[in-house]
Backbone as XML, in Angstrom:
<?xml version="1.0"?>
<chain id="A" units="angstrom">
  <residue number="1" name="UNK">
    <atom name="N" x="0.802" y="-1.212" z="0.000"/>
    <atom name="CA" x="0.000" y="0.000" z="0.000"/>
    <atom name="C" x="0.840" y="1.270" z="0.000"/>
  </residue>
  <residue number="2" name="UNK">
    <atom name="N" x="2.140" y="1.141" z="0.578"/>
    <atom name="CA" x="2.994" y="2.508" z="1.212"/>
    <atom name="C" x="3.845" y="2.166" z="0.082"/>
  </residue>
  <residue number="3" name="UNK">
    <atom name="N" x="4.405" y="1.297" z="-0.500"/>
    <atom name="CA" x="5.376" y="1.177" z="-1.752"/>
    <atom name="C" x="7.325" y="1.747" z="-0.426"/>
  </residue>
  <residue number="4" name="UNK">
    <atom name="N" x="8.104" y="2.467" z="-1.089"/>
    <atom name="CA" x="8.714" y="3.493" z="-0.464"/>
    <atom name="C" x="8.782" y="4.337" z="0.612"/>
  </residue>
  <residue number="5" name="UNK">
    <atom name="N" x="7.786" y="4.700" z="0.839"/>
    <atom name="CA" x="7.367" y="5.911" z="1.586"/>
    <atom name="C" x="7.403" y="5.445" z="2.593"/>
  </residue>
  <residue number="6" name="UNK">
    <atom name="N" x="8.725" y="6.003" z="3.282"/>
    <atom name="CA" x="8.610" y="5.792" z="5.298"/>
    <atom name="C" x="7.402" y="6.276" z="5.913"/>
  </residue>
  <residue number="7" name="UNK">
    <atom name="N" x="7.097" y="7.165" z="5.847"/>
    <atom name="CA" x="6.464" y="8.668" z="6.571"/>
    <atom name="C" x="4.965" y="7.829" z="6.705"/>
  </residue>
  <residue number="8" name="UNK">
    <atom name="N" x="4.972" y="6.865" z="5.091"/>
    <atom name="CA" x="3.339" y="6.610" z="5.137"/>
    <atom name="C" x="2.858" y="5.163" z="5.366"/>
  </residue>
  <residue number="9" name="UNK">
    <atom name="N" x="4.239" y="4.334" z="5.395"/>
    <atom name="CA" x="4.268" y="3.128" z="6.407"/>
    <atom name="C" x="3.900" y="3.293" z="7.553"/>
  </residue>
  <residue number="10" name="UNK">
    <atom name="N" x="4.748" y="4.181" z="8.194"/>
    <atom name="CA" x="4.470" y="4.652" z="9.950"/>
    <atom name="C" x="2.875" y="5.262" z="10.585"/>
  </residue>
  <residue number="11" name="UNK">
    <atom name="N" x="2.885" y="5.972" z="9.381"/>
    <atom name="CA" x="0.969" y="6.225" z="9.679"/>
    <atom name="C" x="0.154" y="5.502" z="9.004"/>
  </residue>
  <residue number="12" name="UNK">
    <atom name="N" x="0.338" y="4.579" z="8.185"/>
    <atom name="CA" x="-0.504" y="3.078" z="8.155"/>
    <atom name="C" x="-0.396" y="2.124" z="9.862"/>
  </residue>
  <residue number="13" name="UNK">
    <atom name="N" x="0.635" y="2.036" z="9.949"/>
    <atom name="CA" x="0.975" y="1.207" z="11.039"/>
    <atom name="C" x="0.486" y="1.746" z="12.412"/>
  </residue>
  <residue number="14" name="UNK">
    <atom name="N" x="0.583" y="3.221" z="12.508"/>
    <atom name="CA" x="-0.192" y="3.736" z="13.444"/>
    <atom name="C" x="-1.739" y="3.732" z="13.352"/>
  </residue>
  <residue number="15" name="UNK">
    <atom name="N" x="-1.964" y="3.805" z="12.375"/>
    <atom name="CA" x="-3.558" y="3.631" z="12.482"/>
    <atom name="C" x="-4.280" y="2.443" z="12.501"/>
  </residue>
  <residue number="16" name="UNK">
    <atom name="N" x="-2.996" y="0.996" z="12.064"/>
    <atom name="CA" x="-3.583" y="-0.141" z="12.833"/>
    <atom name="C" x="-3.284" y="-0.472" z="13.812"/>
  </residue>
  <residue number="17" name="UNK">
    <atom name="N" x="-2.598" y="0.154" z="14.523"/>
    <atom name="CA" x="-2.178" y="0.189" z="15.899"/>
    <atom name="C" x="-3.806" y="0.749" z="17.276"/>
  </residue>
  <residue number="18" name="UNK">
    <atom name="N" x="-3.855" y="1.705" z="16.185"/>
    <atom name="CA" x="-5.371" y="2.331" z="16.712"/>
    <atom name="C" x="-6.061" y="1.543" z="16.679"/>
  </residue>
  <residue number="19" name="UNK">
    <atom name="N" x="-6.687" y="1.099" z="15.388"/>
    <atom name="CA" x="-7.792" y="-0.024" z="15.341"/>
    <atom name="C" x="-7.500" y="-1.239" z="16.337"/>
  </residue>
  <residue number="20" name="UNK">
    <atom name="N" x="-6.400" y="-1.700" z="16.237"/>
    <atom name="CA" x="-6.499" y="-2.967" z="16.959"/>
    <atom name="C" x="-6.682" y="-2.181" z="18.900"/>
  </residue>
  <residue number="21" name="UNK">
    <atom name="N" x="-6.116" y="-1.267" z="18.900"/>
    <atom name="CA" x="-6.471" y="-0.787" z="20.473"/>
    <atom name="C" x="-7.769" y="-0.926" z="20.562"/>
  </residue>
  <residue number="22" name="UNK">
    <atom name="N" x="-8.601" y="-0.251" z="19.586"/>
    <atom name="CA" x="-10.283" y="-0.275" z="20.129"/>
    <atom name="C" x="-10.939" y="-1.929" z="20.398"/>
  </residue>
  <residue number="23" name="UNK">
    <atom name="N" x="-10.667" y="-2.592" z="19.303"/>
    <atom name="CA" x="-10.799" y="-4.165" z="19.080"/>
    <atom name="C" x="-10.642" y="-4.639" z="20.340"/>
  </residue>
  <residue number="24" name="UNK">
    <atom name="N" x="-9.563" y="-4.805" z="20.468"/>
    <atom name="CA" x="-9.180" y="-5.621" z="22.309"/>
    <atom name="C" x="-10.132" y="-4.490" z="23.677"/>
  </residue>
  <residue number="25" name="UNK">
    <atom name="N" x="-10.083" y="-3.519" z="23.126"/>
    <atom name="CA" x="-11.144" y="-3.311" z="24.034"/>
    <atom name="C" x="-12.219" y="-3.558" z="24.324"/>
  </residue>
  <residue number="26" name="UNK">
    <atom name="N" x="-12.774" y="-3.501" z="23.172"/>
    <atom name="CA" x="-14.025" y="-4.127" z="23.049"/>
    <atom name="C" x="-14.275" y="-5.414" z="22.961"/>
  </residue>
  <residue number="27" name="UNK">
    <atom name="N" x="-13.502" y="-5.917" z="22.477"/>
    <atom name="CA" x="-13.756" y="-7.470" z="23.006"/>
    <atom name="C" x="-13.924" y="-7.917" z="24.536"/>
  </residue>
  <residue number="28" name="UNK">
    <atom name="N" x="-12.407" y="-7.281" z="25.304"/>
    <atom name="CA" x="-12.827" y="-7.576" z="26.447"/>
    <atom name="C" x="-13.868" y="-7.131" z="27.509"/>
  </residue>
  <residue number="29" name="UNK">
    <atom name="N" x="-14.419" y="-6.210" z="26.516"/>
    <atom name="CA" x="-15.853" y="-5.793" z="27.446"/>
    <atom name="C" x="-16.985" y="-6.813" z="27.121"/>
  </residue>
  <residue number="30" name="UNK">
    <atom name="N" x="-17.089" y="-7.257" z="25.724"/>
    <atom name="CA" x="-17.898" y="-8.320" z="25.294"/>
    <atom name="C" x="-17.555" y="-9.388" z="26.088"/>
  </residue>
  <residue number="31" name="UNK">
    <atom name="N" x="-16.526" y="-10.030" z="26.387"/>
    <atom name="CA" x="-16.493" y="-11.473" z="28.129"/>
    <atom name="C" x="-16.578" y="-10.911" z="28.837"/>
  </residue>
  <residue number="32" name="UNK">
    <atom name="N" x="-16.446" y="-9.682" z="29.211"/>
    <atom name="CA" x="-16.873" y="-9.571" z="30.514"/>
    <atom name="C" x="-18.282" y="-9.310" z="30.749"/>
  </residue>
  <residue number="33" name="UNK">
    <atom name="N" x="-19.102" y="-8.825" z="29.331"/>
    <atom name="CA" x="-20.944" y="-8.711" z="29.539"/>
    <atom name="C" x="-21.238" y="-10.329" z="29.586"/>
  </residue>
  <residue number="34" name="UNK">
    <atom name="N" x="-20.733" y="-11.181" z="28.907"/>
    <atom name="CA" x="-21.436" y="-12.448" z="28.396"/>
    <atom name="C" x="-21.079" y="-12.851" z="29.743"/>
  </residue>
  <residue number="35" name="UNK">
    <atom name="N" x="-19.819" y="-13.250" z="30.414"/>
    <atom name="CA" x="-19.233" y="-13.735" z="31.288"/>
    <atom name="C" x="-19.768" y="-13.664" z="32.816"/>
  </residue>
  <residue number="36" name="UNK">
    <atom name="N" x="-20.024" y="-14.836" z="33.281"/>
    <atom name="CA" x="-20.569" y="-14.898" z="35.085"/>
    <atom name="C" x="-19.739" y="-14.270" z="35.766"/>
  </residue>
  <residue number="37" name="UNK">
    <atom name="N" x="-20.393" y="-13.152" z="36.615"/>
    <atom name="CA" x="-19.582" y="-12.577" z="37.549"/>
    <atom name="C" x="-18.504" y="-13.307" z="37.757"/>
  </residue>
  <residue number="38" name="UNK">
    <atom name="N" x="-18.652" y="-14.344" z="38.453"/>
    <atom name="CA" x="-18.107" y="-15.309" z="39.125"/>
    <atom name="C" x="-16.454" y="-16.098" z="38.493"/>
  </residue>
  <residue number="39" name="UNK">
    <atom name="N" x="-17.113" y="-16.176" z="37.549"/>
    <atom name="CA" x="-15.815" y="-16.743" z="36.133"/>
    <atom name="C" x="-15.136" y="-15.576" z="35.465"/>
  </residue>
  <residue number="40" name="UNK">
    <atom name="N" x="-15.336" y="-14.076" z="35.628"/>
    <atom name="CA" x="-14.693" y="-13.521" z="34.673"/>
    <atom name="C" x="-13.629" y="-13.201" z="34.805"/>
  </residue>
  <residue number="41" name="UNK">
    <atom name="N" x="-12.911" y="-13.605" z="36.352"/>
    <atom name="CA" x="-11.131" y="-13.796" z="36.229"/>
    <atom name="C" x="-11.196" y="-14.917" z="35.516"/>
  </residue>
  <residue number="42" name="UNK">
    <atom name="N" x="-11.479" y="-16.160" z="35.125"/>
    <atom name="CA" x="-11.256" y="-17.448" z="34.419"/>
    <atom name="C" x="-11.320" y="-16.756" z="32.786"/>
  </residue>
  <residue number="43" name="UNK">
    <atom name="N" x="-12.137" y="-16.455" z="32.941"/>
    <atom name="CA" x="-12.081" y="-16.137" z="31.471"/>
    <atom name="C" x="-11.145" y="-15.004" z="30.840"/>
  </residue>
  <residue number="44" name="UNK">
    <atom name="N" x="-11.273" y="-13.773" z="31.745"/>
    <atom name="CA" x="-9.749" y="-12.739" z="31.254"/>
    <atom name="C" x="-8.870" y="-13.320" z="31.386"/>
  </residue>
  <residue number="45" name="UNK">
    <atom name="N" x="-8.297" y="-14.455" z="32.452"/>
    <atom name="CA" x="-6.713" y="-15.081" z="31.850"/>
    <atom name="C" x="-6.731" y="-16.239" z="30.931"/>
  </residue>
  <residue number="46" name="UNK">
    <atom name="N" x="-8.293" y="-16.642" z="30.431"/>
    <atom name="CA" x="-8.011" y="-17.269" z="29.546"/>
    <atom name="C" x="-7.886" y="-17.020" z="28.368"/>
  </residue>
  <residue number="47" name="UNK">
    <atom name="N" x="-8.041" y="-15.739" z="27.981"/>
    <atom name="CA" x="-8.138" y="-14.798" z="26.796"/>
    <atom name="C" x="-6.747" y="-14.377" z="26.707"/>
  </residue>
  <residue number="48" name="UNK">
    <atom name="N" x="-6.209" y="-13.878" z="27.454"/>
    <atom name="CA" x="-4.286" y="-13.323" z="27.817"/>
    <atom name="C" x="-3.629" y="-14.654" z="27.577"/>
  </residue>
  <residue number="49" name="UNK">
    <atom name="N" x="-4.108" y="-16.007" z="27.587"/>
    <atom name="CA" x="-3.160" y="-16.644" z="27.681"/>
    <atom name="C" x="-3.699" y="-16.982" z="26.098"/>
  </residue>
  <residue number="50" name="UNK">
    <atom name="N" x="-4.819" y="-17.311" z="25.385"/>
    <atom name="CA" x="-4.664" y="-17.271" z="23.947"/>
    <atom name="C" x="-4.120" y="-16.128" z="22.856"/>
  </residue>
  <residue number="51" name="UNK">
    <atom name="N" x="-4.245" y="-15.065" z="23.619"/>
    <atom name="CA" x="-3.271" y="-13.989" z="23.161"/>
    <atom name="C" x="-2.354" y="-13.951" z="22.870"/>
  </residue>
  <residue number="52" name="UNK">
    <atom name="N" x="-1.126" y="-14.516" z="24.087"/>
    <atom name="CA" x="0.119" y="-14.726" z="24.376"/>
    <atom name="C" x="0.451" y="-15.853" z="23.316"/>
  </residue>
  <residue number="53" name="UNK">
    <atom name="N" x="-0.483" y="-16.721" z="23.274"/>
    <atom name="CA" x="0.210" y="-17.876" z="22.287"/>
    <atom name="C" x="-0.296" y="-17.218" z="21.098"/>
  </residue>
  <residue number="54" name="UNK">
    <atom name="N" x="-0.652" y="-16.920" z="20.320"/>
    <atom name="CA" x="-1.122" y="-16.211" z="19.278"/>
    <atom name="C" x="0.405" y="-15.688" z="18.713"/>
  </residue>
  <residue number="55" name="UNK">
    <atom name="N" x="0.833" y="-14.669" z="19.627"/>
    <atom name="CA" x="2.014" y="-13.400" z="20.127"/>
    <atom name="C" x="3.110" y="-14.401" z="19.095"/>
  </residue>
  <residue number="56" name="UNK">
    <atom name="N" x="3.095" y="-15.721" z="19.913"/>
    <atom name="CA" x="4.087" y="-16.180" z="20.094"/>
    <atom name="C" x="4.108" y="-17.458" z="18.766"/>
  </residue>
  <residue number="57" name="UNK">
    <atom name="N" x="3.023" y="-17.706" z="18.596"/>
    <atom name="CA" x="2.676" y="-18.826" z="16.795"/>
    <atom name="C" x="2.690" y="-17.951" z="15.703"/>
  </residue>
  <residue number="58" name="UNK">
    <atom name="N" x="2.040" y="-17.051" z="15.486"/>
    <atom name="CA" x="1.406" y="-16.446" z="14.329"/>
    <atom name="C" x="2.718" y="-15.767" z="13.687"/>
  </residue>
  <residue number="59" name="UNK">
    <atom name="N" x="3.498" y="-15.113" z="14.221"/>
    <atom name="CA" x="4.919" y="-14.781" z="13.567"/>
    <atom name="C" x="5.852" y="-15.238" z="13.162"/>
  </residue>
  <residue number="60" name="UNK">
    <atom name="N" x="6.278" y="-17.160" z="13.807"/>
    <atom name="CA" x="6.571" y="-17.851" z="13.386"/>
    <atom name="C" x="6.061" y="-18.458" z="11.900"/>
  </residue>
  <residue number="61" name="UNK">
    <atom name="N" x="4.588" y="-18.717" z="11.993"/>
    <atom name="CA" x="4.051" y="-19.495" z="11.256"/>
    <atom name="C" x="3.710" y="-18.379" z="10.003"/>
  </residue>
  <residue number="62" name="UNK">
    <atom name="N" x="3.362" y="-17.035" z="9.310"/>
    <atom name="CA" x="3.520" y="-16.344" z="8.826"/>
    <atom name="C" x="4.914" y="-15.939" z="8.071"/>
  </residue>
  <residue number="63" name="UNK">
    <atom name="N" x="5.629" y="-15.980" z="8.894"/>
    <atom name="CA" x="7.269" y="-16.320" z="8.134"/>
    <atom name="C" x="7.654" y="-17.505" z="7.508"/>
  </residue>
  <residue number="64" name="UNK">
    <atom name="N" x="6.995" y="-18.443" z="8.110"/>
    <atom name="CA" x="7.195" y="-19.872" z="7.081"/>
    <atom name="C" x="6.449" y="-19.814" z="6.034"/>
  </residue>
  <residue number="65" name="UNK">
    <atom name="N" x="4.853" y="-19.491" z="6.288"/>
    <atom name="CA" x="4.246" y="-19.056" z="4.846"/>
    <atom name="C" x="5.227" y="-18.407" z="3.899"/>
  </residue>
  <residue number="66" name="UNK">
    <atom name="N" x="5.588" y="-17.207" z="4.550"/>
    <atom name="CA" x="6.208" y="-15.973" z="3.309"/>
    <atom name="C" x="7.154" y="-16.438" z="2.954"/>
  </residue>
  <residue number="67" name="UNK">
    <atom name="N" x="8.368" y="-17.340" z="3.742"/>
    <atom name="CA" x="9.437" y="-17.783" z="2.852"/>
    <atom name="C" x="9.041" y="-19.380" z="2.090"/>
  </residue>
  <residue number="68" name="UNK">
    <atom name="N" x="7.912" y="-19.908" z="2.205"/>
    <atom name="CA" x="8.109" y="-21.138" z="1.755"/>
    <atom name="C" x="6.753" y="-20.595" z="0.069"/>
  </residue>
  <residue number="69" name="UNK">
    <atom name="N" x="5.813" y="-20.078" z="0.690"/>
    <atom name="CA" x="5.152" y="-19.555" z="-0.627"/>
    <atom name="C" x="5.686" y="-18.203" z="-1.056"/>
  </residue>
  <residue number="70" name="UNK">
    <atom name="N" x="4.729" y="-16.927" z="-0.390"/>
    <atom name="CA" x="4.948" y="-15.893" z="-0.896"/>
    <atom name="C" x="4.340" y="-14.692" z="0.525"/>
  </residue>
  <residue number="71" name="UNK">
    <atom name="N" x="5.097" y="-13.690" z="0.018"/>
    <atom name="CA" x="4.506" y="-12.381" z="1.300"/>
    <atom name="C" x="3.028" y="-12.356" z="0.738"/>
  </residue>
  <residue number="72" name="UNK">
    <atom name="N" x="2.671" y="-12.700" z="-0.551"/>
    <atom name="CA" x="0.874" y="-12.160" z="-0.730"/>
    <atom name="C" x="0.138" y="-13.496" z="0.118"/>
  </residue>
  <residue number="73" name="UNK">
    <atom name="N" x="0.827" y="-14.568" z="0.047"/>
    <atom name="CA" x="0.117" y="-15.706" z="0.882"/>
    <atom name="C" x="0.495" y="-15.447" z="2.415"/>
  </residue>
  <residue number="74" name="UNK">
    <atom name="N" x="1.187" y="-15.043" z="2.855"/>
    <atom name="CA" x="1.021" y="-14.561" z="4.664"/>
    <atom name="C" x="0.406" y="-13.431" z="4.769"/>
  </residue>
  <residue number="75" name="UNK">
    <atom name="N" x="0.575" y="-12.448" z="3.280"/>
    <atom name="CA" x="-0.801" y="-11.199" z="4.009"/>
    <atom name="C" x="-2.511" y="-11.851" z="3.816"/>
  </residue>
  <residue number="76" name="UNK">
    <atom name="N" x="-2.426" y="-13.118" z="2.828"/>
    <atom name="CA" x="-3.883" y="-13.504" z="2.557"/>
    <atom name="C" x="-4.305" y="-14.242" z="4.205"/>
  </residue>
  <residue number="77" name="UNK">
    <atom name="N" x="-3.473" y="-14.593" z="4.852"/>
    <atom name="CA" x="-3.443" y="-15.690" z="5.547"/>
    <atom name="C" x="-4.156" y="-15.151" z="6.783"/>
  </residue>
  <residue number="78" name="UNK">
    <atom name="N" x="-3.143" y="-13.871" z="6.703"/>
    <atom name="CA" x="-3.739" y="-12.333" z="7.978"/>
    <atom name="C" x="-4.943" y="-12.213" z="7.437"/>
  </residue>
  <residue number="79" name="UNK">
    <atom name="N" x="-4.987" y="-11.894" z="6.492"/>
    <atom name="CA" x="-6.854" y="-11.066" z="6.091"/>
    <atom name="C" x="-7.411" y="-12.224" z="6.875"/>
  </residue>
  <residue number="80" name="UNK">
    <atom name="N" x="-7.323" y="-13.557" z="6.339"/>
    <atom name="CA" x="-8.252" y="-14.585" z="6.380"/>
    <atom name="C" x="-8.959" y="-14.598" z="7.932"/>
  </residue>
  <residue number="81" name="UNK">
    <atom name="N" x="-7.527" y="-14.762" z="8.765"/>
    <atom name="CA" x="-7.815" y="-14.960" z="10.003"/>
    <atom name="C" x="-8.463" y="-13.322" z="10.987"/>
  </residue>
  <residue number="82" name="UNK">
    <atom name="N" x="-8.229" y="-12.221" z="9.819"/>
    <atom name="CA" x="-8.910" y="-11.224" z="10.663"/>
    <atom name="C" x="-10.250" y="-10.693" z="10.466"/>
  </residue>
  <residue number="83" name="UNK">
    <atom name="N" x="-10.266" y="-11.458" z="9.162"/>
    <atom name="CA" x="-12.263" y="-11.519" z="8.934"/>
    <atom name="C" x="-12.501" y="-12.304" z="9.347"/>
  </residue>
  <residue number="84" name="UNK">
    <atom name="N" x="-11.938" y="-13.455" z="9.787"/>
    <atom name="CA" x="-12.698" y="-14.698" z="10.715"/>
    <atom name="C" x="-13.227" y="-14.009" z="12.155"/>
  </residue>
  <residue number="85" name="UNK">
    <atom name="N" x="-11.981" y="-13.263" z="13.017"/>
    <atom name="CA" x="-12.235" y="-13.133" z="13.898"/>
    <atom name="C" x="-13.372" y="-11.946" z="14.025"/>
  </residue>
  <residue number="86" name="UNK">
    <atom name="N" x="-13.785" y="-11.157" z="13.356"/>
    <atom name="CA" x="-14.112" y="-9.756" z="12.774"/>
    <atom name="C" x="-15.803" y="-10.641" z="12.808"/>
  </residue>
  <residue number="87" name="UNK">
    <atom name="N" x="-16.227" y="-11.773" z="11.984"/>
    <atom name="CA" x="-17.371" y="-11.998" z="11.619"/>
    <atom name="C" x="-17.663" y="-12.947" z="13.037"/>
  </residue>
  <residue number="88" name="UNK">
    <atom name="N" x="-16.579" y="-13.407" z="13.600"/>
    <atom name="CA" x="-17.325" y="-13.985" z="15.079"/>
    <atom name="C" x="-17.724" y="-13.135" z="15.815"/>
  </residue>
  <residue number="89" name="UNK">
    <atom name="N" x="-16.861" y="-11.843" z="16.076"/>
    <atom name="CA" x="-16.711" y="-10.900" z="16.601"/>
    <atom name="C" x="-18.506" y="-10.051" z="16.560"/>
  </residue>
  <residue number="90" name="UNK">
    <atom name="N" x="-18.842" y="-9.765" z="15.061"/>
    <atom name="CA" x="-20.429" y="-9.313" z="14.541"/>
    <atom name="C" x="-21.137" y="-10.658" z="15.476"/>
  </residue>
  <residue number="91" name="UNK">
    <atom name="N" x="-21.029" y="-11.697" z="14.920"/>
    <atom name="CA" x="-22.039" y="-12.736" z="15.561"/>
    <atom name="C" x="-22.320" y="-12.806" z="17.150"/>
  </residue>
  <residue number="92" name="UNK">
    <atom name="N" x="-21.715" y="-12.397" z="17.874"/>
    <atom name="CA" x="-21.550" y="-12.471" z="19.076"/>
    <atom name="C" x="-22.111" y="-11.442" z="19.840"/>
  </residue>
  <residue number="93" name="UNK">
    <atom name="N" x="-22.087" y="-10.229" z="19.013"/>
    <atom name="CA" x="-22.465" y="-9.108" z="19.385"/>
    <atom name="C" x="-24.108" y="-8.879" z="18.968"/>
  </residue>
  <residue number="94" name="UNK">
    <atom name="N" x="-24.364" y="-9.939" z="17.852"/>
    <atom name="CA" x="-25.746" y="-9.805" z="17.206"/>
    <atom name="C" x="-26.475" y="-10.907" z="18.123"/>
  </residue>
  <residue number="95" name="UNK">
    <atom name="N" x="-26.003" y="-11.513" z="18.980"/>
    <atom name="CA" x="-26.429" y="-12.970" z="19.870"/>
    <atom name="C" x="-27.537" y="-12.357" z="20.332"/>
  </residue>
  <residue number="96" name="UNK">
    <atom name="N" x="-28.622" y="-12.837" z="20.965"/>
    <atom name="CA" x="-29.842" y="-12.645" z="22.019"/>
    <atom name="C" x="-29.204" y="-12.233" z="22.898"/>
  </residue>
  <residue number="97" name="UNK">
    <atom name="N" x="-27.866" y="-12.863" z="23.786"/>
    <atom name="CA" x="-28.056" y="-12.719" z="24.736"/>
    <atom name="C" x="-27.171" y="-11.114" z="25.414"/>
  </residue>
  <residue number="98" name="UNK">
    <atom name="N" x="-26.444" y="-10.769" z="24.307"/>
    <atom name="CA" x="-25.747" y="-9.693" z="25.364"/>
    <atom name="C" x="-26.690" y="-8.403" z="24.676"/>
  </residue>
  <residue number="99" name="UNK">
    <atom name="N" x="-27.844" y="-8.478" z="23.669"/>
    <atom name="CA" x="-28.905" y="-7.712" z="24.030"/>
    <atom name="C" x="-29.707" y="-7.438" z="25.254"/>
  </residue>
</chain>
């Protein structure tokens, strides 16, 4: 998208830096509405700890994509998995119950 251009890498990257800030916010307000009083320490460290492994797979496994196929197959790979999470994300929010 930025080709060259430092200046417009850095404010791409900042502005998904933004987006993903609101995202995790809002998600974790979504377990904590759905979530039993009672369980919602169980469930915030169970979310930090799929995070953490996420942190810790997805950069590995994205670099093996890009060097074994191609960088357009680890950016398809990202889209894939961020409209996945994006359309669970709608479904969850469209549920009965945290109406």
């Amino acid at each position: 998208l930025v080709g060259q251009n430092e200046a417009a890498y850095y404010g791409l990257m900042g502005v998904w830096a933004l987006g993903e800030t609101f995202m995790m916010t809002a998600t974790t307000a979504l377990a904590a509405d759905v979530t039993a009083p009672e369980q919602r320490g169980a469930a915030t460290s169970l979310r930090a700890q799929v995070g953490d492994l996420t942190f810790m797979v997805m950069p590995v496994m994205l670099g093996l994509i890009a060097t074994s196929h191609s960088h357009a197959a680890a950016f398809g790979v990202t889209s894939v998995c961020g409209l996945g999470a994006t359309a669970a994300f709608w479904r969850l929010t469209t549920s009965s119950k945290v109406r």
